[in-house]
C-alpha positions in Angstrom: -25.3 20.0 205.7 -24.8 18.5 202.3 -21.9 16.6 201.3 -21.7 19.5 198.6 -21.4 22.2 200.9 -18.8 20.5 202.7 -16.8 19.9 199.6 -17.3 24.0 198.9 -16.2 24.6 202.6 -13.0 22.5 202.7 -11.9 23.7 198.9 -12.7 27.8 200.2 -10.5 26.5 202.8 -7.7 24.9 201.0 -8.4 28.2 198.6 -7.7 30.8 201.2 -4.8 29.1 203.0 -2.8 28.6 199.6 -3.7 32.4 199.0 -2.7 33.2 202.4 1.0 30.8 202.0 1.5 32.8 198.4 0.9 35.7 200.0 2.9 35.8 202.7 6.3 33.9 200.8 6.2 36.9 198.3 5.0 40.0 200.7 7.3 38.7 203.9 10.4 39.0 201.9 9.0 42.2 200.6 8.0 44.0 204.0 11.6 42.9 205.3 13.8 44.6 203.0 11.9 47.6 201.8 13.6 50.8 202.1 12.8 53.4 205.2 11.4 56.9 204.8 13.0 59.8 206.4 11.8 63.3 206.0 14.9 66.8 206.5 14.0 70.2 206.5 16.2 72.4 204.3 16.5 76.5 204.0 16.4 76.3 200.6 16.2 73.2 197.8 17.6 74.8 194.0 18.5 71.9 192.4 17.1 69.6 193.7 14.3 67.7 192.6 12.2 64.2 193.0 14.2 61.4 191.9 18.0 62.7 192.7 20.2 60.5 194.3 20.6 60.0 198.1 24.5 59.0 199.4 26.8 58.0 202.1 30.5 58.4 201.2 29.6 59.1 197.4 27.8 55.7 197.1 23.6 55.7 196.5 21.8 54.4 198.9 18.3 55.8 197.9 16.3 58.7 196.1 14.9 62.0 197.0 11.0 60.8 197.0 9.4 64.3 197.3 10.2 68.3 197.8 7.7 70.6 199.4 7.8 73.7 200.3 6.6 74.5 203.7 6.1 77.7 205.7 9.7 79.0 205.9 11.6 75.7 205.1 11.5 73.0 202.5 10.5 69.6 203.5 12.6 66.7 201.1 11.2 63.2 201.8 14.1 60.6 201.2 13.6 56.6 200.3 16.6 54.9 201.9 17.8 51.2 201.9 17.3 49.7 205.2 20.4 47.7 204.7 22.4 50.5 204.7 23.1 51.7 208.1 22.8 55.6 208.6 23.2 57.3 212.5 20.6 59.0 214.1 22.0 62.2 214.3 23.3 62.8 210.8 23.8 65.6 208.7 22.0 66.2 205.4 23.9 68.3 203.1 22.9 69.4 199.3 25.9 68.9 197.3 26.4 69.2 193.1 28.7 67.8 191.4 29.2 70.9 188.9 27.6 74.0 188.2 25.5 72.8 185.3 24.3 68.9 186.9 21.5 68.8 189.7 22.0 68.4 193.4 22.2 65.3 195.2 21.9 64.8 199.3 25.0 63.4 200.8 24.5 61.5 204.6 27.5 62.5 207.0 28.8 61.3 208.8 29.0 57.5 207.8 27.6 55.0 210.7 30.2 53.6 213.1 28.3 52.9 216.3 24.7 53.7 218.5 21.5 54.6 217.9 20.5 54.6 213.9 18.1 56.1 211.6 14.5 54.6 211.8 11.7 54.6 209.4 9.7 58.4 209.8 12.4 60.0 211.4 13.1 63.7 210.8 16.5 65.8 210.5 15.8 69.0 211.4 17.2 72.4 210.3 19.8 72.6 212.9 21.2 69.1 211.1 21.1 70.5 207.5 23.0 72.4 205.6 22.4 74.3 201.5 25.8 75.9 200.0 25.9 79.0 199.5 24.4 80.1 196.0 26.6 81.7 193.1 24.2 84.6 192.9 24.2 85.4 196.7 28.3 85.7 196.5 28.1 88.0 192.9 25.3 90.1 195.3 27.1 90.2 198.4 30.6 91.5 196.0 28.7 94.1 194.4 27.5 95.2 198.0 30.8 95.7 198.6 31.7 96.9 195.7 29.3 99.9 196.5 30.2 100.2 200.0 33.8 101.1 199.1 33.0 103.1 196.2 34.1 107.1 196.5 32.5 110.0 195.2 33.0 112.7 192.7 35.6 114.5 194.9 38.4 111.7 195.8 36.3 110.8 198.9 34.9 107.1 200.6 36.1 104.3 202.6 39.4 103.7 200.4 40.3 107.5 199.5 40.1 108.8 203.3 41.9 105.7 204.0 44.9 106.4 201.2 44.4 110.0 203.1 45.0 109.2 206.3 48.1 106.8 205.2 49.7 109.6 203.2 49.1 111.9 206.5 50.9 110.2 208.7 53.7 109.1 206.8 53.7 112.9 205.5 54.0 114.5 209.1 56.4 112.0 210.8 58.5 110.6 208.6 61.5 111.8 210.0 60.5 110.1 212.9 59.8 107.0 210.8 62.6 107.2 209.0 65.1 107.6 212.9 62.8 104.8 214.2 63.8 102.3 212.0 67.3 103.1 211.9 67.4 102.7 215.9 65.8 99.2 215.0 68.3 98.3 212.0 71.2 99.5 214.8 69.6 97.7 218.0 69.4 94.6 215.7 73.0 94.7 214.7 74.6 95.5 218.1 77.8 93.4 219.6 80.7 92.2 217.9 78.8 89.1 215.8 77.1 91.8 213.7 73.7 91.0 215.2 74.0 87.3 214.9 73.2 86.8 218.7 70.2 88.6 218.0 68.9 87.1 214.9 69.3 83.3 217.0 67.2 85.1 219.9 64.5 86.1 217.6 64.7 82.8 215.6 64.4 80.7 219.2 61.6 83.1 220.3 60.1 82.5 216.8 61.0 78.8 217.3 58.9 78.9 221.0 56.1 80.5 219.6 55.8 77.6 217.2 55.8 75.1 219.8 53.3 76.8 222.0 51.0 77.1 218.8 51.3 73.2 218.4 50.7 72.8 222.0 47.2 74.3 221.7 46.2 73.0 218.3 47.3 69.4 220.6 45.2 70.7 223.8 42.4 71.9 221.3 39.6 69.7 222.7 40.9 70.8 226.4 41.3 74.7 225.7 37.4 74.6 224.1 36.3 72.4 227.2 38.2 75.2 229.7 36.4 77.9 227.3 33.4 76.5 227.6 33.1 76.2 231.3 34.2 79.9 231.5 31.2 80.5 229.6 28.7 78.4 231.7 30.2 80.3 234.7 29.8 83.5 232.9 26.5 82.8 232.3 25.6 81.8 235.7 27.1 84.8 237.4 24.9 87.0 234.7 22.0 85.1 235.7 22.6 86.2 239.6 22.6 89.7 238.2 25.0 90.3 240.8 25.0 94.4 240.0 21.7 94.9 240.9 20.4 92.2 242.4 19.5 90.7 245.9 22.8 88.0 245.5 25.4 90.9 244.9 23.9 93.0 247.6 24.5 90.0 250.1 27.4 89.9 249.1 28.4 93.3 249.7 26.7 93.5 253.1 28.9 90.0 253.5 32.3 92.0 253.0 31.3 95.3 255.1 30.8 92.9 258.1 34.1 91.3 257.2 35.9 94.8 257.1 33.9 95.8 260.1 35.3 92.6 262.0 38.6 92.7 260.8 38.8 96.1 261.6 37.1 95.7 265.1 39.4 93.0 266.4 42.8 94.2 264.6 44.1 94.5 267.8 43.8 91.0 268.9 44.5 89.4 265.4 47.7 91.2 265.9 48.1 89.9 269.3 47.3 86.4 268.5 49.7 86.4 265.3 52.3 87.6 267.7 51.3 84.6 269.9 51.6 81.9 266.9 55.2 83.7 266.3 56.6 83.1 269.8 54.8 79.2 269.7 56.7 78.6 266.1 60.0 79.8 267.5 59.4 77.2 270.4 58.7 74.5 268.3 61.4 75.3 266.3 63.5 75.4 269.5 62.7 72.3 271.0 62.3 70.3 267.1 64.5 67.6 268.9 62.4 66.8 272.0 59.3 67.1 269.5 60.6 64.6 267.3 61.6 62.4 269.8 57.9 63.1 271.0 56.3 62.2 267.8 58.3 59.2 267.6 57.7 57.6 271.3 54.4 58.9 271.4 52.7 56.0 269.2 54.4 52.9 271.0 53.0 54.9 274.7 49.6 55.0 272.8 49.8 51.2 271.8 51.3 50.5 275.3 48.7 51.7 276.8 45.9 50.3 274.8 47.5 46.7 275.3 46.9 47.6 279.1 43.5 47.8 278.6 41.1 44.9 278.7 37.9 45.6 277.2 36.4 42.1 277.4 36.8 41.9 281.3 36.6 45.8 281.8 40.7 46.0 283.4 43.7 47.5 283.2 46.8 44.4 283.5 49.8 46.6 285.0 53.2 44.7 286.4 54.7 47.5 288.8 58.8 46.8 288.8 58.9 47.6 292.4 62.8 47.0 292.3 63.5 48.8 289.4 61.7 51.7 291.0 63.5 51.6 294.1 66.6 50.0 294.3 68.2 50.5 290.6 69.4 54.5 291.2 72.2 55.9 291.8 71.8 56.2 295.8 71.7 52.5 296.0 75.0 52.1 293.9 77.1 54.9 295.8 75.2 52.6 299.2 77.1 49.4 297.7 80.3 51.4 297.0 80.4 52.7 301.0 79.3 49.0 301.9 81.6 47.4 300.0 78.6 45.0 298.6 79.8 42.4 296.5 75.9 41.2 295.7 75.0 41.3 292.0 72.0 43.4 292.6 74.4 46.6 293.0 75.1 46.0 288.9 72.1 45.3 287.9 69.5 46.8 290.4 67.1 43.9 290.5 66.1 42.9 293.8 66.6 39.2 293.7 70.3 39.7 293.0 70.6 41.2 296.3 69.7 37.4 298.1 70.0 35.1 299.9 70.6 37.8 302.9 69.9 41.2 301.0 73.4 42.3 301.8 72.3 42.1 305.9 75.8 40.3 306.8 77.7 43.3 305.4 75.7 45.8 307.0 76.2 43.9 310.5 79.8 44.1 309.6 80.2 47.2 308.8 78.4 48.6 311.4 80.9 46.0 314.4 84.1 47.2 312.3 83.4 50.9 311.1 84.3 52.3 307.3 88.1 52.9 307.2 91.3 50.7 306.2 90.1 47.7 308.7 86.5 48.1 307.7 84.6 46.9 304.5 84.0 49.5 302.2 85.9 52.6 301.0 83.9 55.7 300.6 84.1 57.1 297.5 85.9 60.3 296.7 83.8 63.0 296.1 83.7 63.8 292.0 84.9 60.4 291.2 84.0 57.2 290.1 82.8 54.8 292.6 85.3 53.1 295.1 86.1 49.3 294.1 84.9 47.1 297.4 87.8 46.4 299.8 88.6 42.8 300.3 88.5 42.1 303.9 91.1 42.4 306.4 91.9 40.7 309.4 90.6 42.1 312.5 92.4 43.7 315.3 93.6 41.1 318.0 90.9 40.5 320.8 88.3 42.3 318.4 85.7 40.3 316.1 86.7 38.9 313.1 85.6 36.9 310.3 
């Protein structure tokens, strides 16, 4: 290769990549900020034409770029800033200023958070809205107009209505008239001259108020409870339950219930009767119940501290004295013994040592119970004979 052609190479180069830098420093900046293009479908588009302005909140933010009229709808392509922020599901409404300027499309809501309006998007016709036109309201009056309109002879809607008024107030308006006065008279009734009355009506007037502000406050909540009445409405029309296979179950459901109630009516009654006499119980014994209630977790717990379930036990300490020696036999014994050992007070066995009360026996059984023996029986009835303190024996008999 030349050194021309490598001069022509390295200049095509130098050539293309300063095209290329231009290029790109004037298109970048370009392709960043251009405005998006969002298409809405409209019923209708009078007054509205290429070029109108496009806003949010009353300020422009681009231009209607086209308006075509499609099969049942009008298409209006829109040229928006892309530094303007506009929500994905807004509403494009056709609004005029006056009667005599052209229509303009306002955005609403304005953008506050979520998804946002991208470049080709659509707003459909559910998310559009036309006002209504001034000759549709003069043609819909003149409809009316003509529906209420009578004939030759006095007659139509608002004659046979006039009719019908002076009827009624023709053939009972004595009883009008009496009905009124009873009301007037009711109203006034008492010695306040009705005023009683007129402070009822004005505190009923006064609650009605405050239940109307109570559900314009629970609005969102009475339309929520509304519209799950509906859903429910709608599902129980949907199990055709007149004619079809869910409300016949259900009606073959509540024979058999009849039929069973009706079957066993007998017992039912008898069981009833049953719960009646169990409820009185409880309600006879509530005290031992409670007391129940109340012991019976620490007997639980008891008994689950009894059990070992890492060596496969039960640990139980059997009070073998308390068992047999703290009762009252054993007491009424040390009475008749005249036992002075502490185990009579506090029936433990070990107070009854070192001799377990054998040297007392052994005495009473030489001397005999009476005045020279060791013990006093008790009386019958009454408290427990204090031990005698010993005597001195008989002379030539044993003694201590």
């Amino acid at each position: 290769m030349s050194k021309r052609n490598r001069m022509l190479i390295v200049m095509g180069v130098v050539l293309a990549v300063v095209v290329g830098a231009v290029t790109l420093g004037f298109g970048l900046p370009w392709y960043l900020h251009r405005n998006i293009t969002v298409r809405a479908h409209f019923q209708d588009a009078v007054g509205l034409y290429p070029g109108n302005a496009v806003s949010v909140l009353g300020m422009k933010v681009g231009k209607v770029d086209k308006v075509e009229a499609k099969d049942g709808y009008v298409e209006v392509t829109m040229d928006i800033d892309r530094k303007v922020p506009v929500p994905a599901d807004v509403t494009a409404v056709t609004m005029s200023a006056s009667l005599l300027t052209d229509r303009h499309i306002e955005l609403t809501p304005a953008y506050t958070s979520g998804p946002k309006l991208r470049d080709g998007d659509l707003v459909g016709l559910g998310n559009t809205r036309v006002p209504v036109e001034f000759d549709k309201t003069l043609s819909m009056m003149d409809k009316l107009g003509t529906s209420l309109r009578g004939d030759a002879n006095g007659g139509g809607p608002l004659g046979d209505l006039v009719n019908l008024g002076s009827k009624i107030s023709g053939d009972n308006s004595e009883q009008i008239k009496s009905t009124l006065g009873k009301l007037s008279e009711a109203l006034k009734v008492g010695p306040d001259g009705g005023a009683q009355t007129q402070k009822n009506l004005q505190e009923i007037i006064r609650s009605v108020s405050d239940l109307t502000q109570s559900a314009n406050n629970n609005d969102a909540a009475i339309r929520k409870f509304g519209s799950n009445v509906h859903q429910l409405s709608d599902l129980l029309a949907d199990q055709n339950l007149g004619s079809g296979n869910t409300g016949a179950k259900v009606n073959e459901l509540l024979k058999e219930v009849s039929g069973l109630l009706d079957r066993h009516r007998d017992e039912l009654k008898g069981a009833f009767s049953e719960v009646d006499v169990v409820t009185k119980s409880l309600s006879d014994n509530k005290r031992e119940l409670e007391e129940t209630l109340d012991v019976l977790p620490l007997t639980v717990d008891n008994f689950y501290n009894v059990v070992d379930p890492v060596g496969g036990s039960i640990r139980a300490h059997l009070v073998t004295d308390k068992a047999l020696v703290n009762n009252q036999l054993t007491k009424e014994l040390c009475n008749l013994m005249g036992l002075k050992q502490l185990g009579c007070a506090t029936g433990t066995l070990q107070d009854y040592g070192p001799d377990f009360g054998l040297t007392s026996m052994m005495d009473l059984m030489a001397n005999g119970i009476g005045p020279s023996g060791q013990g006093t029986p008790s009386s019958e009835g009454g408290p427990p004979a204090v031990p005698a303190q010993p005597v001195p024996a008989a002379q030539g008999g044993p003694g201590r």
